[in-house]
N, C-alpha and C positions, 0 to 999 in steps of 0.2 A: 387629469395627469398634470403634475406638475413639472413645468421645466424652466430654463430657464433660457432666454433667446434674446437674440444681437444681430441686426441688421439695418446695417446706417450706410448702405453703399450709393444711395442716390444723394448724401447728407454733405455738406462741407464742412472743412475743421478735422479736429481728430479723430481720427477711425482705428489708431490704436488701443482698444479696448482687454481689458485683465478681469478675471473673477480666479476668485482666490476659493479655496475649503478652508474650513476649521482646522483647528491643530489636529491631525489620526495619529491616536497613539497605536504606536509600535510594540515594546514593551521587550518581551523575551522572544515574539514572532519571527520568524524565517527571515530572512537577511534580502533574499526575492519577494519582492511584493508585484502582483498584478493589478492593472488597472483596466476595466471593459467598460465602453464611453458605447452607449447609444446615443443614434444624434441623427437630425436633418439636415442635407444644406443645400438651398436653391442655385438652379441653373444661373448662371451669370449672365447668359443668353437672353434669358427670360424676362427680362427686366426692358421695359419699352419705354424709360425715361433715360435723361441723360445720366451716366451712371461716372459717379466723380471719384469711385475705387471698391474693386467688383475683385475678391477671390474666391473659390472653393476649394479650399483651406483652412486648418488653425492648429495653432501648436499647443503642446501639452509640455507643462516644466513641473521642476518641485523642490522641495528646499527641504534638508535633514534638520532638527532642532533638539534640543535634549528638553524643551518645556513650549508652553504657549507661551506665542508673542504678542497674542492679543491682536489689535490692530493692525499694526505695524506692520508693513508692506515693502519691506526692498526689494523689488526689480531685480538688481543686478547679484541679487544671491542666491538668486532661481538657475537651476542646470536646465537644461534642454533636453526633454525625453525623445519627442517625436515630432514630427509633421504629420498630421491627421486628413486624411482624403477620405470620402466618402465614392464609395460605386454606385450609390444611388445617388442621383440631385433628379432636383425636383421641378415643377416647371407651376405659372398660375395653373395651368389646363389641370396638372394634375392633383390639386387643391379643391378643385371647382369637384371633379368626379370623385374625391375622396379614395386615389391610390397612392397617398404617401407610402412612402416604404425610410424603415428604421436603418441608416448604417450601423454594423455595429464595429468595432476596433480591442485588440486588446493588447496593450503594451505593458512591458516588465522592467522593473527598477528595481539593480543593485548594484553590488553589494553595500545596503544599509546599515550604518553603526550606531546610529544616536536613535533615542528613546522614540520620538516622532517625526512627524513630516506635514508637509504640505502642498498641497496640487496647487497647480495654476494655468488658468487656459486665455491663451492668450489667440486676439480675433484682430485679422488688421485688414478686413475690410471681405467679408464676409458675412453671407444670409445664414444664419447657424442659429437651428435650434437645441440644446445639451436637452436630454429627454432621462438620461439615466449612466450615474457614474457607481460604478459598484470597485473596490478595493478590496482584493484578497488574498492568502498566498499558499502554496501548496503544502499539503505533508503525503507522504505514505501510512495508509491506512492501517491499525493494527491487524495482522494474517497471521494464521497457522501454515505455517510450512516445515516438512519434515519431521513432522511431530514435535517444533519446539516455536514457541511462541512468541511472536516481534511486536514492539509495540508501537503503536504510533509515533511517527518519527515526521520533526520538521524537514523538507526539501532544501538542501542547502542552496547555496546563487550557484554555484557551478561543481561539476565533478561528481563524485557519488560519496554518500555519507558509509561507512559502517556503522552497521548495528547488530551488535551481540544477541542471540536468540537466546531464551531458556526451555530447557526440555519441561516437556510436559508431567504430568503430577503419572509416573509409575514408565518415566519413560528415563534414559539416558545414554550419552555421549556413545555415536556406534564405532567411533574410529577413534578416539580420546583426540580428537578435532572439534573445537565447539564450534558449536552452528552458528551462521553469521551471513545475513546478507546486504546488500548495497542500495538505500535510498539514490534513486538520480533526480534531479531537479527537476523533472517533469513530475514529481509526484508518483515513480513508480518503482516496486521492488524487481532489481536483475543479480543476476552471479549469488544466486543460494552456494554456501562453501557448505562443507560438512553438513551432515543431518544428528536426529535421533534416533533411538532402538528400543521399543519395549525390552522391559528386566524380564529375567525370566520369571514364568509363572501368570504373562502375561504375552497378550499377540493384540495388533494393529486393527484395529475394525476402524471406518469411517475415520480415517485420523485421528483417531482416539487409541489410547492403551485399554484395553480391555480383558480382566480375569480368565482366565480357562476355568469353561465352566468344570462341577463334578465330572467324574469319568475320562476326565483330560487332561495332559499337562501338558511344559513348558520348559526343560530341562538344561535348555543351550540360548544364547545369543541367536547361533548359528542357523538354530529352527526358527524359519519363517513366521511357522504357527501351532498353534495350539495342535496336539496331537490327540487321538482315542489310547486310551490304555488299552498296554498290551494284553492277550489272551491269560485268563488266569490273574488278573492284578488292576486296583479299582482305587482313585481318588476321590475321597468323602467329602473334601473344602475345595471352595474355589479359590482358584489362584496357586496351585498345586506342582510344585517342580519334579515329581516322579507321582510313582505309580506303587505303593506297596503290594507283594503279592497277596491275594486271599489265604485264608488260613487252608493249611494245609501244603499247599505249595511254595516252591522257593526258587529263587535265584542260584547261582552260584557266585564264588566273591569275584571271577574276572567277568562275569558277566553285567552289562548297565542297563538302564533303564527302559534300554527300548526294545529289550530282550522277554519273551513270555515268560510265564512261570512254569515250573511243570512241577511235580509231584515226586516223590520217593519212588525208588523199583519198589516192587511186590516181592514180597516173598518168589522160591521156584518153585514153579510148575511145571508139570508133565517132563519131570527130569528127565533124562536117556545119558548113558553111557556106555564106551566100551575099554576094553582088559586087551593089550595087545604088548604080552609081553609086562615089561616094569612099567608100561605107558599107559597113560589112564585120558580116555576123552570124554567132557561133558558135553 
């Protein structure tokens, strides 16, 4: 493993010590960048010489830049992120048995404007060994919610992002509210506003819009789901918004689609009548 370590507490002279990173470009990235610092750092106790500047500490800075500076090192254009403490320190003894234990740390810098940047850790008299610095930053993941689909969205530095949903391919707007939810800086979707609605001719399976197979339709918004055709009346395609009746039978015209069909009277049968007077009963 590679790391890199600083330990001049038993040393005279300057024990102020800096290690700089390369230019990380930034680019179009989230405005929040995180930083997560593994690291060692020995007990100050531990130490059985005279010790001429002994902390278990070190600070973390960084400097915004719109290009590489190259070498170039100014100190005092560095901002100050944090004071770094470990909950592990370390002792010889526990060197000798081989139970180091890794601190880890993760601090957040924004709001970033310019193109790149630069870390700096700065050690002012401290046994520290850097074992691993990793730079990253949040987004909200592309999700289907509500049947309408959000895309990857950067984590803004504070507050929550909107971002406009689109319905899904045979799906749309169930309130003429378009779907939209809320990116927050941690990386997470909250506040879904409006949804989507399968068209008709179509019902919701698995968050999916899904045809009505034959034998079933789809006639309203209002219906949930796909229905059976009525008694008498048969859908031959899928994705069917009624029901025609079978030949032979029919509708009437107030009557809708979720109505059977039925057939013409018969001719009479087994007539009966009677003569009572000018009055005549069938």
């Amino acid at each position: 493993v590679y790391m890199y370590q600083d330990c001049s507490v038993l040393s005279e002279g300057d024990t102020d010590h800096w290690l700089r990173t390369n230019w990380i470009f930034r680019g179009e990235a989230s405005s929040r960048i995180f930083v997560e610092l593994q690291f060692t750092i020995r007990d100050c106790k531990s130490f059985r010489g005279e010790m001429v500047s002994c902390k278990e500490t070190f600070n973390l800075y960084y400097m915004e830049s719109e290009q590489d500076v190259g070498i170039q090192f100014r100190r005092p254009l560095f901002t100050k992120i944090n004071t770094v403490a470990g909950d592990n320190i370390f002792t010889a003894r526990d060197v000798e048995v081989g139970s180091l234990k890794l601190n880890m740390e993760v601090c957040s810098i924004g709001k970033l404007q310019q193109r790149g940047f630069y870390l700096a850790f700065q050690n002012s008299g401290a046994c520290v060994a850097l074992v691993s610095v990793r730079v990253y930053y949040k987004t909200c993941s592309d999700t289907i919610s509500g049947l309408a689909y959000f895309p990857e969205t950067l984590a803004g530095a504070e507050g929550l992002t909107v971002v406009p949903g689109v319905c899904l391919k045979n799906a749309t707007e169930e309130t003429g509210v378009p779907p939209k939810m809320h990116c927050s800086p941690s990386g997470e979707w909250l506040v879904p506003v409006g949804r989507c609605i399968c068209i008709i001719g179509f019902e919701e399976v698995k968050g999916r819009c899904v045809a009505c197979q034959p034998g079933f339709y789809r006639h309203s918004l209002e219906m949930e789901q796909c229905l059976k055709c009525p008694p008498k009346s048969y859908s031959h395609s899928p994705a069917s918004t009624s029901c025609p009746c079978i030949q032979g039978f029919f509708r009437t015209s107030i009557e809708d689609q979720t109505v059977a069909c039925t057939s013409p009277p018969s001719a009479p049968r087994n007539l009966n009548f009677s003569l009572v007077g000018t009055q005549i009963s069938l």
